[in-house]
N, C-alpha and C positions, 0 to 999 in steps of 0.2 A: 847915151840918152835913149830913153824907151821911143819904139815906136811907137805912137798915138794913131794908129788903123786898129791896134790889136786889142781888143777887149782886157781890161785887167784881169775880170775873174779866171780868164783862161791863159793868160800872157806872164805874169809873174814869172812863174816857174822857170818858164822857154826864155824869157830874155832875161832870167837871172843866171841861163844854161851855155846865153848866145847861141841859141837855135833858131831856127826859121819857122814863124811859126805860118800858117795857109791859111787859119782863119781870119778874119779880117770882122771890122763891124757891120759888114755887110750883111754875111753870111752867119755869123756869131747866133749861136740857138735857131739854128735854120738847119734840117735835112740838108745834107750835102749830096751830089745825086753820086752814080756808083762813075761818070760819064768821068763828073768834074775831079773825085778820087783818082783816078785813072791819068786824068791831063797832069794833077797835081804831084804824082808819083812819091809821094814822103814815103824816107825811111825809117820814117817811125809813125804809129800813130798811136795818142793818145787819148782816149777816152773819157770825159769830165764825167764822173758821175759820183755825183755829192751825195747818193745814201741807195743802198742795196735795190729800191725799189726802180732808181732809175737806172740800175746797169744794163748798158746794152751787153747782148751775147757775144764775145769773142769769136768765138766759132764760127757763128754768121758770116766773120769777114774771111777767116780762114778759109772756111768751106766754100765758098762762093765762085765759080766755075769765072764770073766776069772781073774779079775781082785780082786774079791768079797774079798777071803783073806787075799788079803793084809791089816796089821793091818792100814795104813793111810789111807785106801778106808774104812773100817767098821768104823773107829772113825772119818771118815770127816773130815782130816785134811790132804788137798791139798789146797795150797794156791800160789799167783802168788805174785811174787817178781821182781823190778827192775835190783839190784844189782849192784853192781861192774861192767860196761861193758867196754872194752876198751877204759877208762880214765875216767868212765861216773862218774856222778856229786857227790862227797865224802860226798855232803848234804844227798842228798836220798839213797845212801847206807847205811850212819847212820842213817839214820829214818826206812829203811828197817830191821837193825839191831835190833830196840827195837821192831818194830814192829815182828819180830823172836822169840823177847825173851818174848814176850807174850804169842803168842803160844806156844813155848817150854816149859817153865815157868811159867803159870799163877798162881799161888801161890805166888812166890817171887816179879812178878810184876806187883801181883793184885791192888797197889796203883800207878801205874805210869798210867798216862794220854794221850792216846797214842797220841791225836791231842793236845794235850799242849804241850807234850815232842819234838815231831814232828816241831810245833812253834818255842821253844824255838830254837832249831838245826839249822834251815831253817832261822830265823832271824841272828843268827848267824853267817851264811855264806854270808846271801845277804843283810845284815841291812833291811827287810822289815818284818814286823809283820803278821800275820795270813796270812802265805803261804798254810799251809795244805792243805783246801779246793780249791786252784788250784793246787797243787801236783794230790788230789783224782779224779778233775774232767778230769785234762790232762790225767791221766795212769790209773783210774779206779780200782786201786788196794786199799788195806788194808780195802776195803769194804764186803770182804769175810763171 
């Protein structure tokens, strides 16, 4: 059962992953401060940013002297993600999905192909074949 704290547009993925996700509807499209990142210690963190103009910078968190302990800043794994946005496209959610469950997971989906699985998905919503590489160059993502 999904938990209902977690905002769908940003929850899908994470409890399709059984991850934990920190944001909650409280905080959902709210500045997180660097205090509460810190308390909240994920080891991973993911970035919803549904189109190029809203990406925040990587680096920002990487570089950030306050930021240091957090376990997803020491293991580099901050990554930016489409997602779910208010109705946005259930192709590239699903592709954002595997591409989650790589990171999360890379063990169990060390034999999944992320631009073949990616393909397959994306053919299948829009009968056209090797989409990925314009999914990658339109949104600059999963190149992390």
């Amino acid at each position: 059962m999904r938990d209902r704290r977690c905002p769908a547009t940003i929850c899908t993925e994470v409890t399709y992953l059984g991850l934990n996700s920190v944001v909650d509807q409280a905080n959902y499209g709210k500045e997180i401060s660097k205090e509460q990142l810190i308390a909240w210690n994920p080891d991973f963190i993911f970035l919803h940013t549904p189109s190029q103009s809203y990406r925040a910078d990587i680096s920002a968190y990487m570089d950030d002297p306050i930021l240091q302990s957090v376990s997803a800043v020491k293991a580099r794994q901050i990554y930016h993600y489409e997602g779910y946005f208010m109705g946005w496209d259930i192709a590239t959610g699903l592709v954002d999905t595997v591409y989650m469950a790589k990171l999360a997971y890379p063990t169990l989906f060390a034999d999944v192909d992320m631009e073949a699985k990616a393909n397959e998905i994306l053919e299948t919503f829009y009968g056209i074949p090797d989409l990925f590489d314009a999914l990658v160059a339109q949104s600059s993502l999963y190149t992390e």
